[in-house]
Gaussian input, Z-matrix of N, CA and C with variables (Angstrom, degrees):
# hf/3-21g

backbone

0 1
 N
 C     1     B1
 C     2     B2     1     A1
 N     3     B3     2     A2     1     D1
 C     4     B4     3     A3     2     D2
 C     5     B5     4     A4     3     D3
 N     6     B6     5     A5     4     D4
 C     7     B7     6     A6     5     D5
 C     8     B8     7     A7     6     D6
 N     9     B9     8     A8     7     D7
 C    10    B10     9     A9     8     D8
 C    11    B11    10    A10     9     D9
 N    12    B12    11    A11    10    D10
 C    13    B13    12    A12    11    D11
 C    14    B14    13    A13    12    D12
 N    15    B15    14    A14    13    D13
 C    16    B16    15    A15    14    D14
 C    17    B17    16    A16    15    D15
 N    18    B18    17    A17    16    D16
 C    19    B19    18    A18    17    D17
 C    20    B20    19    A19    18    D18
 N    21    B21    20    A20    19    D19
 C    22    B22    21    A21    20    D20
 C    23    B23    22    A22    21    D21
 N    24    B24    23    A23    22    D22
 C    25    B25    24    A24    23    D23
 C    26    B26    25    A25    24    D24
 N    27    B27    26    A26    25    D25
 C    28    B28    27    A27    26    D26
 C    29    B29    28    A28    27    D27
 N    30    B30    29    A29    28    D28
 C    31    B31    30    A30    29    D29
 C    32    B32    31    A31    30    D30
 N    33    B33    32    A32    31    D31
 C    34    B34    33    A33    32    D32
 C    35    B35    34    A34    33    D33
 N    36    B36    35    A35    34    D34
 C    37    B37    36    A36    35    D35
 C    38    B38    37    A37    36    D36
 N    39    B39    38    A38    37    D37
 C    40    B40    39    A39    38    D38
 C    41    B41    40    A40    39    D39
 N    42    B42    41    A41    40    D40
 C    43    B43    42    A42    41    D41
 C    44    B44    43    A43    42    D42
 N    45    B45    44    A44    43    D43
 C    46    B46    45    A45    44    D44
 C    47    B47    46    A46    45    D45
 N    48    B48    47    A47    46    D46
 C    49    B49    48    A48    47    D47
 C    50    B50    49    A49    48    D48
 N    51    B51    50    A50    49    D49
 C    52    B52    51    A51    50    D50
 C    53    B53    52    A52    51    D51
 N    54    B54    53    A53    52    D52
 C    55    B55    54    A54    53    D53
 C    56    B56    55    A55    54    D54
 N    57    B57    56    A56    55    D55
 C    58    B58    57    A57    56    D56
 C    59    B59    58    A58    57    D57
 N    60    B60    59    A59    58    D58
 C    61    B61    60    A60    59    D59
 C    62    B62    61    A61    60    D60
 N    63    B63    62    A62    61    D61
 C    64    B64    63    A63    62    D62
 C    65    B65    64    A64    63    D63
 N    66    B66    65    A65    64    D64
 C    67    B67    66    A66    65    D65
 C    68    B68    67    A67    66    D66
 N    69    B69    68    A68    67    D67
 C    70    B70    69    A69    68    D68
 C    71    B71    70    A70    69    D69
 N    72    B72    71    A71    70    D70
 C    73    B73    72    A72    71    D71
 C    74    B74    73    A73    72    D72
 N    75    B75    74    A74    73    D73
 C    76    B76    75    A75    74    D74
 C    77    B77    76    A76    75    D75
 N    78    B78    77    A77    76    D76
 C    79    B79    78    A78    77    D77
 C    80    B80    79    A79    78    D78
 N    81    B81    80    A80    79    D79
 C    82    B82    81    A81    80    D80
 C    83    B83    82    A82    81    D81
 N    84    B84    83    A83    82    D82
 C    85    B85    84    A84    83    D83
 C    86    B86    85    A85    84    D84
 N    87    B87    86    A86    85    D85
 C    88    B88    87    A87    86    D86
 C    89    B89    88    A88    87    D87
 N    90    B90    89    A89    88    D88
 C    91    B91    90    A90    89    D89
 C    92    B92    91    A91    90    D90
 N    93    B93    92    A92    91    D91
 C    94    B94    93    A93    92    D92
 C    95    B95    94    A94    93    D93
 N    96    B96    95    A95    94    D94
 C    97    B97    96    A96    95    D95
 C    98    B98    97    A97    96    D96
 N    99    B99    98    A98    97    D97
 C   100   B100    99    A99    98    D98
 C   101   B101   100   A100    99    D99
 N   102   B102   101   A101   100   D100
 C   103   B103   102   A102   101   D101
 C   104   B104   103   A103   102   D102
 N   105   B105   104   A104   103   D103
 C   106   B106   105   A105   104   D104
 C   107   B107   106   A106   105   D105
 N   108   B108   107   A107   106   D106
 C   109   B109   108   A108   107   D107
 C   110   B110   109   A109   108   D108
 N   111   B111   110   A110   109   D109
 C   112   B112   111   A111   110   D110
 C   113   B113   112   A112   111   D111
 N   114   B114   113   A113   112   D112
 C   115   B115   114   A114   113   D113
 C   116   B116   115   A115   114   D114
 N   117   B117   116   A116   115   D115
 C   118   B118   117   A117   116   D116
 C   119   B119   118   A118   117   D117
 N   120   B120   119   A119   118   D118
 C   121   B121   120   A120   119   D119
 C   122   B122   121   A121   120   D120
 N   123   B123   122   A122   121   D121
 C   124   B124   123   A123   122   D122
 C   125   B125   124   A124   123   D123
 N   126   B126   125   A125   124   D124
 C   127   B127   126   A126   125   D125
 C   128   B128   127   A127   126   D126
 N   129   B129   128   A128   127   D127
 C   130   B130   129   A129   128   D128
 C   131   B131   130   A130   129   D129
 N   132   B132   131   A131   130   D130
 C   133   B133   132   A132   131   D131
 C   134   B134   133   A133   132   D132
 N   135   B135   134   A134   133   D133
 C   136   B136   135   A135   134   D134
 C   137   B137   136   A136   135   D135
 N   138   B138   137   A137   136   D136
 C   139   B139   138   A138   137   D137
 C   140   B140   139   A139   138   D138
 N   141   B141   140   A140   139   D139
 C   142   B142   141   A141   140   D140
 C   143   B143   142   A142   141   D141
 N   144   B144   143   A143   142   D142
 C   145   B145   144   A144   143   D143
 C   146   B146   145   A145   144   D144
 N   147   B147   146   A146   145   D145
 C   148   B148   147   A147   146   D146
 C   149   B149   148   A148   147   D147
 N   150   B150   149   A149   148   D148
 C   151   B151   150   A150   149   D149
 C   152   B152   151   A151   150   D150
 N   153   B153   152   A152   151   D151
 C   154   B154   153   A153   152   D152
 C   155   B155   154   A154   153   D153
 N   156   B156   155   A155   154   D154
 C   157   B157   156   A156   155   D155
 C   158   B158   157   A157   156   D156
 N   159   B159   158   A158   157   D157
 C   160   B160   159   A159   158   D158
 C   161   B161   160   A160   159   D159
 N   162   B162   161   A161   160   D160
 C   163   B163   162   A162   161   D161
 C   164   B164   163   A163   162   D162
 N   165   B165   164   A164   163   D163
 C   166   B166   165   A165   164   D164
 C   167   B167   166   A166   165   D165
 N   168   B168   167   A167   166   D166
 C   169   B169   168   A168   167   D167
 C   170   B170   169   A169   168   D168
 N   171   B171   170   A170   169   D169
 C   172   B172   171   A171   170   D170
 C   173   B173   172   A172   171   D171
 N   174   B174   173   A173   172   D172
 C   175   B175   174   A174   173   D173
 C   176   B176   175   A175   174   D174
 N   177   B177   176   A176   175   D175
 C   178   B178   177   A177   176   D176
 C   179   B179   178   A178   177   D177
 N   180   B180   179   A179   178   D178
 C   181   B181   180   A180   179   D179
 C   182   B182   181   A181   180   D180
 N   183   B183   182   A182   181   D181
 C   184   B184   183   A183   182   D182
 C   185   B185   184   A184   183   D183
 N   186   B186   185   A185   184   D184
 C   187   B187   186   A186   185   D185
 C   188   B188   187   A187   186   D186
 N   189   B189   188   A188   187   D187
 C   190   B190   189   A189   188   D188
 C   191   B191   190   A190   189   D189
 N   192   B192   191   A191   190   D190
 C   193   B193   192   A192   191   D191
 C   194   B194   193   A193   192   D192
 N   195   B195   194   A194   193   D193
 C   196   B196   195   A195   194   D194
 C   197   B197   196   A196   195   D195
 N   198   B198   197   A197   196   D196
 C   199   B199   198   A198   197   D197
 C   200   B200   199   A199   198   D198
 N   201   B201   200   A200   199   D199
 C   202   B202   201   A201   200   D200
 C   203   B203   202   A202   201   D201
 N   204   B204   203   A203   202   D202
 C   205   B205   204   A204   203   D203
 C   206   B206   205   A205   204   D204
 N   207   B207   206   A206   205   D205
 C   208   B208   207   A207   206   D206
 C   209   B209   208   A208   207   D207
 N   210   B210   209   A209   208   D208
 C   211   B211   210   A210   209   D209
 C   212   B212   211   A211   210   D210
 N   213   B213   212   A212   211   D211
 C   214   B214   213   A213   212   D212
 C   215   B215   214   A214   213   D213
 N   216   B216   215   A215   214   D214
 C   217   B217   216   A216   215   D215
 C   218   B218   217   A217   216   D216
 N   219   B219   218   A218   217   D217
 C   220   B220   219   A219   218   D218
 C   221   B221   220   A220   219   D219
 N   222   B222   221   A221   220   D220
 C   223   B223   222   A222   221   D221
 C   224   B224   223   A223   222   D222
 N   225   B225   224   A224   223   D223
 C   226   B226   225   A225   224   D224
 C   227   B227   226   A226   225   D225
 N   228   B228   227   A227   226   D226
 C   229   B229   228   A228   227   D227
 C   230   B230   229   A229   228   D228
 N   231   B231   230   A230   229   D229
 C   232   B232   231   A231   230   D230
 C   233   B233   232   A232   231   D231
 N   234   B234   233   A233   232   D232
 C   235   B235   234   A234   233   D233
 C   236   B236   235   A235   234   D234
 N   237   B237   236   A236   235   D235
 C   238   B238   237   A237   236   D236
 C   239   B239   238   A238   237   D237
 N   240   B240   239   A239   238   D238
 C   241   B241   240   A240   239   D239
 C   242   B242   241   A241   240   D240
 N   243   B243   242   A242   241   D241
 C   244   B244   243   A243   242   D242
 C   245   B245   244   A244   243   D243
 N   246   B246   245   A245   244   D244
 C   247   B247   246   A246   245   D245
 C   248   B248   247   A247   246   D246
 N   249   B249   248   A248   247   D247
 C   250   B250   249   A249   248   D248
 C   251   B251   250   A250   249   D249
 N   252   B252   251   A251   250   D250
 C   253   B253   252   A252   251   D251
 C   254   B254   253   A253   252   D252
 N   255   B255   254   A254   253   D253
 C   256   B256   255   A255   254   D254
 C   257   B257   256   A256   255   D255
 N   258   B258   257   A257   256   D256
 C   259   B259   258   A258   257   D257
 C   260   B260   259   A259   258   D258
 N   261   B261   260   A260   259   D259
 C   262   B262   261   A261   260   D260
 C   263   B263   262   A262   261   D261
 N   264   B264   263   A263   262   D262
 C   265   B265   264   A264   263   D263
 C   266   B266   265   A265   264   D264
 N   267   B267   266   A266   265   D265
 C   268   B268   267   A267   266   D266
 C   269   B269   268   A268   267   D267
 N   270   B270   269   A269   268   D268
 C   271   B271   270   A270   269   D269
 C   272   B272   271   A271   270   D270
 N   273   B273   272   A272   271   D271
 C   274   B274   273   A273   272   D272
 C   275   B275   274   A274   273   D273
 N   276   B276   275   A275   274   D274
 C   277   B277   276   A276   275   D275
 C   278   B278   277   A277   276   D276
 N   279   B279   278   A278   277   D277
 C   280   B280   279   A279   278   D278
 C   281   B281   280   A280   279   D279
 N   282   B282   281   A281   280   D280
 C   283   B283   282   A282   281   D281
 C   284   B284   283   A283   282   D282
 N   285   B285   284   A284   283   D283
 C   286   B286   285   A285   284   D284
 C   287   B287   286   A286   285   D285
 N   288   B288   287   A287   286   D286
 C   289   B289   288   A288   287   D287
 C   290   B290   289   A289   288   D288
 N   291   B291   290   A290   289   D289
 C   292   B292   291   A291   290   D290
 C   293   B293   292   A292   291   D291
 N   294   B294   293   A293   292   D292
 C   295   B295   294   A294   293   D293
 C   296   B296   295   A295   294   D294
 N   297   B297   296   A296   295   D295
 C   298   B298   297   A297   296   D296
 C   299   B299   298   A298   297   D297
 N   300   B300   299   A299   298   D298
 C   301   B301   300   A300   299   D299
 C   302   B302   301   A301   300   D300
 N   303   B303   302   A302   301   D301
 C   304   B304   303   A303   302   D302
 C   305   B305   304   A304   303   D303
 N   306   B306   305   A305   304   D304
 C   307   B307   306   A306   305   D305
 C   308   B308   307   A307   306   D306
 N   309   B309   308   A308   307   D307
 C   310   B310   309   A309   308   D308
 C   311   B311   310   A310   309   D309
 N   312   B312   311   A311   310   D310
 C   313   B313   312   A312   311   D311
 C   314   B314   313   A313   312   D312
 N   315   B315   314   A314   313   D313
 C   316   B316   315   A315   314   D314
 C   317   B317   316   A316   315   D315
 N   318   B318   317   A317   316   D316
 C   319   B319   318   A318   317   D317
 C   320   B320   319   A319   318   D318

   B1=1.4404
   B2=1.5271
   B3=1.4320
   B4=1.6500
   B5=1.3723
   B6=1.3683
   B7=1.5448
   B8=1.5833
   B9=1.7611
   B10=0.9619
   B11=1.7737
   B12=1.7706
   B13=1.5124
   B14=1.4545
   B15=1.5264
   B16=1.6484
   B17=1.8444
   B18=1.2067
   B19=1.6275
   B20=1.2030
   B21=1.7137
   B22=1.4885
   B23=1.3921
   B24=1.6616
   B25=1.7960
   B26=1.3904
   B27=1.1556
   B28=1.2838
   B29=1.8220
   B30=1.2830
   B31=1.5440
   B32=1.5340
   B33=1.4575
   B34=1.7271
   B35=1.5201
   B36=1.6303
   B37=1.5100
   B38=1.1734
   B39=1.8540
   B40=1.2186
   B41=1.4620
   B42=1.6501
   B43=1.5442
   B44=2.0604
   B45=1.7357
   B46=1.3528
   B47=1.5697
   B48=1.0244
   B49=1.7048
   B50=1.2437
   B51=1.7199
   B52=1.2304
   B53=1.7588
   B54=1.3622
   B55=1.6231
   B56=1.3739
   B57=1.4509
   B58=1.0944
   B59=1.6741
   B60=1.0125
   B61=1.7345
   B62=1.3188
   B63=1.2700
   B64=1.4927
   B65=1.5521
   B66=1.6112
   B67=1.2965
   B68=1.3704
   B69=1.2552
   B70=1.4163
   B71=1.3287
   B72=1.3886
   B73=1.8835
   B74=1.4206
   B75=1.1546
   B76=1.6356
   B77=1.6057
   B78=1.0807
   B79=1.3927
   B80=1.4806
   B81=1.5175
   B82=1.4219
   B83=1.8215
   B84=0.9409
   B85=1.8759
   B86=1.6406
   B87=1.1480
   B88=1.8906
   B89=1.5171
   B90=1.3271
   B91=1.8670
   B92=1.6114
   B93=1.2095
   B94=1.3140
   B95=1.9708
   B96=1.2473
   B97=1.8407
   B98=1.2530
   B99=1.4439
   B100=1.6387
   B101=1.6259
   B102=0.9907
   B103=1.6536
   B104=1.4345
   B105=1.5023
   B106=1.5415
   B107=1.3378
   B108=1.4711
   B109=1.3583
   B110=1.9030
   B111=1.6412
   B112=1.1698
   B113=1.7265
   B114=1.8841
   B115=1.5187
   B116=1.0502
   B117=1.3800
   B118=1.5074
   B119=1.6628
   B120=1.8554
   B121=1.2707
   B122=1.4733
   B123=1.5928
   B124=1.5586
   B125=0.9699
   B126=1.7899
   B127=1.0994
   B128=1.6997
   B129=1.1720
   B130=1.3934
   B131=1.4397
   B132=1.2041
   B133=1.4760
   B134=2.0715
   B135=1.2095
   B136=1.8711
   B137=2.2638
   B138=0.9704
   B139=1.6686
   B140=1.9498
   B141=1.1988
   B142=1.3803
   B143=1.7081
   B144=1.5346
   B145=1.8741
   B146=1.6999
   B147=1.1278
   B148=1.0339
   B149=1.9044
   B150=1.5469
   B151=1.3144
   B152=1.3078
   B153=1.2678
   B154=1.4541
   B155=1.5344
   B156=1.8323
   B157=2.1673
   B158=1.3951
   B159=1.2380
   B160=1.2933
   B161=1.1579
   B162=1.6643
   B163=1.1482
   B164=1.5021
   B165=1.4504
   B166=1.2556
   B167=1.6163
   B168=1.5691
   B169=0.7250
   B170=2.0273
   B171=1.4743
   B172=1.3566
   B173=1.4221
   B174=1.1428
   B175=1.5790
   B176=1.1930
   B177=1.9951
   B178=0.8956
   B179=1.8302
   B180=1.6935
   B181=1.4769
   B182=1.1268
   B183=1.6642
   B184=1.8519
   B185=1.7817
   B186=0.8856
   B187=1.3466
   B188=0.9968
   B189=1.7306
   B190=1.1769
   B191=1.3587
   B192=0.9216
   B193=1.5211
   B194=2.0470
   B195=1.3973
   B196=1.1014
   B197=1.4663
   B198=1.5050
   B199=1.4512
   B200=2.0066
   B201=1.8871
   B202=1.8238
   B203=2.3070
   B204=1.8877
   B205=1.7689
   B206=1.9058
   B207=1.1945
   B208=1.6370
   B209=1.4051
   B210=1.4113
   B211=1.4641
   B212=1.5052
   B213=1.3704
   B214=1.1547
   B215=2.2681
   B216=1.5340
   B217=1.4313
   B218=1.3570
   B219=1.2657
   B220=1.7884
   B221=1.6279
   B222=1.0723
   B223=1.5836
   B224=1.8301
   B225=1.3074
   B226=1.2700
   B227=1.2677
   B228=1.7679
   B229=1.1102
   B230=1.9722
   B231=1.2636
   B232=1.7105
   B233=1.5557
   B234=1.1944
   B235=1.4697
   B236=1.6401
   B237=0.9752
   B238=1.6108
   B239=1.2822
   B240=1.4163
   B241=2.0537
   B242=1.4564
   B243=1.7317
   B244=1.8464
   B245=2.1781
   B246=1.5188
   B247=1.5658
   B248=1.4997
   B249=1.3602
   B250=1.9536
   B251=1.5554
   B252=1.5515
   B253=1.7593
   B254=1.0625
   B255=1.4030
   B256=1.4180
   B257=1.2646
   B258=1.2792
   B259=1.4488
   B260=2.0493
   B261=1.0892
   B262=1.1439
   B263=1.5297
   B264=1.4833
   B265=1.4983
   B266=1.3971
   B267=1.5853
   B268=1.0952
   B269=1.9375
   B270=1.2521
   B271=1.3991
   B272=1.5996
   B273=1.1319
   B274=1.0571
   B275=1.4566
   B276=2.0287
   B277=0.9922
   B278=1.7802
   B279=1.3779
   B280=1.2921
   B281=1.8999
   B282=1.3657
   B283=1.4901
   B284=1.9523
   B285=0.9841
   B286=1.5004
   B287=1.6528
   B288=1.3773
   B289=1.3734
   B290=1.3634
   B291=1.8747
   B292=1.0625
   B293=1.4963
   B294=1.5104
   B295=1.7313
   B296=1.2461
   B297=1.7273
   B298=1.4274
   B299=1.3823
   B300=1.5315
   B301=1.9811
   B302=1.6341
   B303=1.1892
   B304=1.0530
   B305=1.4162
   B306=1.2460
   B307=1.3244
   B308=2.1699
   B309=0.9527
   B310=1.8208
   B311=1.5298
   B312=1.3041
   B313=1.1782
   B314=1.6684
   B315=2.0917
   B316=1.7594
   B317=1.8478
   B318=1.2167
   B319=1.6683
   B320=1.3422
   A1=107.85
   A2=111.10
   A3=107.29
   A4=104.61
   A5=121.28
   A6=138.46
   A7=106.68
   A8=139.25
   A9=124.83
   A10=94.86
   A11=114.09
   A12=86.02
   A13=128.87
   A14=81.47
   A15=102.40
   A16=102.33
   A17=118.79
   A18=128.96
   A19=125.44
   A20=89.78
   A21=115.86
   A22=126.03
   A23=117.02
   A24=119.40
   A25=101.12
   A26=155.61
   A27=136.24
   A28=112.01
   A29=98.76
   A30=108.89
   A31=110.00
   A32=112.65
   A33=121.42
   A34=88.76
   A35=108.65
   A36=115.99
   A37=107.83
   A38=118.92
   A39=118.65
   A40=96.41
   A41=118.50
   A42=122.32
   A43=75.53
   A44=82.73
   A45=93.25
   A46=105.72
   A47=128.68
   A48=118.59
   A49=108.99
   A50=111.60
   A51=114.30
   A52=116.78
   A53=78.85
   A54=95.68
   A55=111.09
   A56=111.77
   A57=108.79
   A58=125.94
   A59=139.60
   A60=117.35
   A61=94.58
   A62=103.39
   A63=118.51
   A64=144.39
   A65=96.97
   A66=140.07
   A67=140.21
   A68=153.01
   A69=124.88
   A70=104.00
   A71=105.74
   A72=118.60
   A73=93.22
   A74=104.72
   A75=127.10
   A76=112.20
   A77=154.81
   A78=173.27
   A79=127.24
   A80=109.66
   A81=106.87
   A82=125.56
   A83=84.99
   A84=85.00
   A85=118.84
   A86=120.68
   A87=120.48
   A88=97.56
   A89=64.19
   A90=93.09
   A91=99.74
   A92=131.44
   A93=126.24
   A94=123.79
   A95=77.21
   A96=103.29
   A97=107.80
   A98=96.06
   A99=115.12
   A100=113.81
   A101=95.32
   A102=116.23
   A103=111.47
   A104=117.68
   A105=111.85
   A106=102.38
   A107=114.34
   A108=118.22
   A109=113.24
   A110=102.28
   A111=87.12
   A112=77.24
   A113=92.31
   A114=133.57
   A115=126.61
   A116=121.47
   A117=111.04
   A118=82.93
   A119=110.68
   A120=116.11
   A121=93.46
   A122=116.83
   A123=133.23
   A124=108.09
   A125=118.20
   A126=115.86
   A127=123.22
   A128=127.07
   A129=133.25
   A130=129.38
   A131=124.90
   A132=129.61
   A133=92.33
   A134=87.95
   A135=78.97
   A136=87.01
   A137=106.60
   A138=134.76
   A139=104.63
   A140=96.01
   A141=94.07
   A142=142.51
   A143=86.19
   A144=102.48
   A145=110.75
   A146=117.88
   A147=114.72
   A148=125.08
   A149=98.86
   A150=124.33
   A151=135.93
   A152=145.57
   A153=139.98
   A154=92.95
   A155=75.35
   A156=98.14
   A157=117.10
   A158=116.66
   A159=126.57
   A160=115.12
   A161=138.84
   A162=134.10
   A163=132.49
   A164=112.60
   A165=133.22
   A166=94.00
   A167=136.23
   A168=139.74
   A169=100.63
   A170=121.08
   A171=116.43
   A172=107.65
   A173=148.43
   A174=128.39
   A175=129.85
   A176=114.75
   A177=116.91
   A178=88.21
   A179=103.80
   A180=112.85
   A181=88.45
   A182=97.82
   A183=118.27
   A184=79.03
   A185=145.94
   A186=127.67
   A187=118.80
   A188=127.02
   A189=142.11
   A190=141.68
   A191=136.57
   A192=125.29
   A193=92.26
   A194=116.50
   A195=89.85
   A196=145.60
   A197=108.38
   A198=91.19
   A199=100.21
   A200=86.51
   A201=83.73
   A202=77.04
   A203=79.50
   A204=70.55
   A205=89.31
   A206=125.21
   A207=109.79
   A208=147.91
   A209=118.20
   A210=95.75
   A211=121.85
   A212=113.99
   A213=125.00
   A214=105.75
   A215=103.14
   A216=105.91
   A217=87.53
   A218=104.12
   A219=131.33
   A220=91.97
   A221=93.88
   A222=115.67
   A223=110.53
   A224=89.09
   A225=96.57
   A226=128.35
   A227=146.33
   A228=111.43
   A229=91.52
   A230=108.11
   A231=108.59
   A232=114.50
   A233=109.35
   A234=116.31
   A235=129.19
   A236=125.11
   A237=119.94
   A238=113.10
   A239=118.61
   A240=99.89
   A241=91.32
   A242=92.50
   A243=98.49
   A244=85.04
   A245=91.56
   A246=100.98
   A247=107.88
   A248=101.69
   A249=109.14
   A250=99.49
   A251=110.55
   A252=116.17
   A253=100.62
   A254=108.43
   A255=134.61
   A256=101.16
   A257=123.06
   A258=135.65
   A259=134.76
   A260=113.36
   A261=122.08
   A262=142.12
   A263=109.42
   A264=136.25
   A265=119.41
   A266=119.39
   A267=125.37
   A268=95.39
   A269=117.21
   A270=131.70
   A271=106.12
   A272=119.29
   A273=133.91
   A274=116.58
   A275=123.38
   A276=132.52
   A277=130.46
   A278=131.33
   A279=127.90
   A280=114.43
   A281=82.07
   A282=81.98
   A283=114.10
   A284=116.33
   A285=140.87
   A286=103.10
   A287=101.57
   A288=101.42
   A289=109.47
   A290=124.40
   A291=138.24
   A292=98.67
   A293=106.63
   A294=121.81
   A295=108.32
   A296=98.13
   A297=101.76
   A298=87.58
   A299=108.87
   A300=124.68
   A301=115.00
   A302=99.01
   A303=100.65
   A304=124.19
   A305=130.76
   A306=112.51
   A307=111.49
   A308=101.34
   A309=106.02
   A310=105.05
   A311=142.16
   A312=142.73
   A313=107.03
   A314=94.78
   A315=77.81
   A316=89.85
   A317=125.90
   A318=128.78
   A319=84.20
   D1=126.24
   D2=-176.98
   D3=-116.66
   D4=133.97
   D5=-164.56
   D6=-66.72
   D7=129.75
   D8=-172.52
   D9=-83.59
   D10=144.35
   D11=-171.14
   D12=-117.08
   D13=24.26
   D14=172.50
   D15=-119.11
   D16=40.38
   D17=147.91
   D18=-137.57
   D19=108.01
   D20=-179.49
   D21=-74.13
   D22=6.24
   D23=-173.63
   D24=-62.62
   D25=-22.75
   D26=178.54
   D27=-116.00
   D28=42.76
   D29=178.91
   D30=-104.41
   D31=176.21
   D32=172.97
   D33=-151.92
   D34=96.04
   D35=-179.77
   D36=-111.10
   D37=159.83
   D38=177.67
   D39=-141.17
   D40=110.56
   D41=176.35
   D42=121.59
   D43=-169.89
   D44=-169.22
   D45=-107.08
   D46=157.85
   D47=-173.10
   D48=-110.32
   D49=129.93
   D50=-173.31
   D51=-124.94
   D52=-8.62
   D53=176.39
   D54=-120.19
   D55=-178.62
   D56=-157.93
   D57=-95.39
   D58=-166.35
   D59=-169.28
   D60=-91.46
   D61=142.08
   D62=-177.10
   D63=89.20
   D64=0.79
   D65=150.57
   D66=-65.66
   D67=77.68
   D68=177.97
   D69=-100.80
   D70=164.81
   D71=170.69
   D72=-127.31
   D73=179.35
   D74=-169.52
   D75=-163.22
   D76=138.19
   D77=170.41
   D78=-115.21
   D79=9.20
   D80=-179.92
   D81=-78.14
   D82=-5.75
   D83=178.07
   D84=126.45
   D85=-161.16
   D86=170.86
   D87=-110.70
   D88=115.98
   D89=172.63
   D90=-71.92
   D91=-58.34
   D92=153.98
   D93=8.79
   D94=-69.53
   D95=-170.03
   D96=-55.89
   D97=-67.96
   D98=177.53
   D99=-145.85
   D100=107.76
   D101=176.45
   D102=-25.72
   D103=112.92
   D104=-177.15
   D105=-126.71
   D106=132.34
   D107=-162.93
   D108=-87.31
   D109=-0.08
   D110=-163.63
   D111=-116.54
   D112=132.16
   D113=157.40
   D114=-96.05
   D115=152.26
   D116=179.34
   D117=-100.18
   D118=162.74
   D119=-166.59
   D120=-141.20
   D121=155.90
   D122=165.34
   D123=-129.76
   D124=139.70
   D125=154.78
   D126=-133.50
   D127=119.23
   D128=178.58
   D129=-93.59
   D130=114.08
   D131=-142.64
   D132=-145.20
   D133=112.63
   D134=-172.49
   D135=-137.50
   D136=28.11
   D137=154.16
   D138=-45.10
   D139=122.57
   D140=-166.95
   D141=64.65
   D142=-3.43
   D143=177.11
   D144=-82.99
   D145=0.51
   D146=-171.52
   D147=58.73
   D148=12.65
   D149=169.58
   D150=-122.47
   D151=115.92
   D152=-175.17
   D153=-117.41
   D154=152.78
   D155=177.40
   D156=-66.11
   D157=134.46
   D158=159.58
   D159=-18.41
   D160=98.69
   D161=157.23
   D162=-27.94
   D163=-33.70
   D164=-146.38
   D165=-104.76
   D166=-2.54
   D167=-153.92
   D168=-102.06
   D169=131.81
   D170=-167.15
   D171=-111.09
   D172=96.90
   D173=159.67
   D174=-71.39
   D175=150.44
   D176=-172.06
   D177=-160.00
   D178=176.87
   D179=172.16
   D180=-100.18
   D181=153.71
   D182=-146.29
   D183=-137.39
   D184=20.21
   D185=-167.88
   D186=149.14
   D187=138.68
   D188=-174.78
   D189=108.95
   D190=-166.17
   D191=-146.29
   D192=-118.69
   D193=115.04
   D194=-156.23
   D195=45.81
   D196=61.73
   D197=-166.46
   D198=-104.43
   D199=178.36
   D200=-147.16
   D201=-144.73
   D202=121.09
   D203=-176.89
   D204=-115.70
   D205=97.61
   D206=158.22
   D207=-89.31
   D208=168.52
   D209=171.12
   D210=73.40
   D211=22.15
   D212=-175.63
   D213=-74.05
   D214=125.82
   D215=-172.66
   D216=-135.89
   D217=150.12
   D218=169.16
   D219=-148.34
   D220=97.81
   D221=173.85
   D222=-68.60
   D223=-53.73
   D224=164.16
   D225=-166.64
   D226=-124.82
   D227=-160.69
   D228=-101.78
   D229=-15.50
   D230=177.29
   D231=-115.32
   D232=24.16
   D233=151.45
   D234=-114.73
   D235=130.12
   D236=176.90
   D237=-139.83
   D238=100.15
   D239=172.57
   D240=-110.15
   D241=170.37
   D242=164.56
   D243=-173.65
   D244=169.50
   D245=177.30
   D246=-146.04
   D247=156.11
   D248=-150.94
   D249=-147.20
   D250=120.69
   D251=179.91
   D252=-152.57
   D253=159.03
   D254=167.13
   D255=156.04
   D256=-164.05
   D257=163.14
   D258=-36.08
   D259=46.18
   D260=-151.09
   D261=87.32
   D262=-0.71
   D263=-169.46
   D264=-57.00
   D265=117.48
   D266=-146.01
   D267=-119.25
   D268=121.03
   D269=-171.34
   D270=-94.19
   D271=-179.62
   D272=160.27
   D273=122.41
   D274=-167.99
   D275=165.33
   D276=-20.37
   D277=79.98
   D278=167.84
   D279=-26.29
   D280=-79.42
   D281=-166.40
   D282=-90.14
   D283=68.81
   D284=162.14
   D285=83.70
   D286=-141.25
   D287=-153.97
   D288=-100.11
   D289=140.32
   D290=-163.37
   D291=-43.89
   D292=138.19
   D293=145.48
   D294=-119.03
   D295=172.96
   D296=173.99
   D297=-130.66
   D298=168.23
   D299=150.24
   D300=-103.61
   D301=-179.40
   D302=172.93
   D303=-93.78
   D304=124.68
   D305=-155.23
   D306=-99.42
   D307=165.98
   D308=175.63
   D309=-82.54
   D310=15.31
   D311=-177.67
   D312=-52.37
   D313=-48.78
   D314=-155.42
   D315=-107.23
   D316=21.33
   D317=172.80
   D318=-55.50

């Protein structure tokens, strides 16, 4: 199952969304220079959906000027957070757009 990634009905967003699900960007500056505490953050939680994320799926920052992805967690197979800053630096999915499987949760 591959996530459409311009539908936000099962999101909790803050700002307006211009990218696609599973993406964040950030614009705060070089963290480098001077340490800036504010990250943009994701979190993916598909717990009780009877679906878990694509194993096979890699993240990385995809863009930007200095970009900075930390804190990357996969708790487990339907949880994933991580947070991404610098100069416009855009995080997310390496190899294309989120899937899920079906998971053995409710067998």
């Amino acid at each position: 199952m591959e996530v459409n990634g311009l539908d936000y009905t099962f999101t909790l967003l803050t700002g307006t969304p211009t990218i696609p699900y599973g993406e964040i960007t950030d614009c705060n500056g070089e963290a480098f220079r001077s340490p800036c505490p504010h990250f943009a953050s994701a979190t993916i939680n598909t717990k009780g959906t009877g679906l878990v994320i694509d194993p096979s799926l890699t993240w990385e920052t995809l863009d930007g000027s200095y970009p900075e992805m930390r804190d990357f967690k996969k708790s487990t197979d339907s949880e994933i957070s991580f947070t991404c800053a610098e100069w416009c630096a855009t995080c997310g999915p390496k190899s294309g757009p989120i899937t899920f499987q079906v998971s053995n949760e409710f067998s």
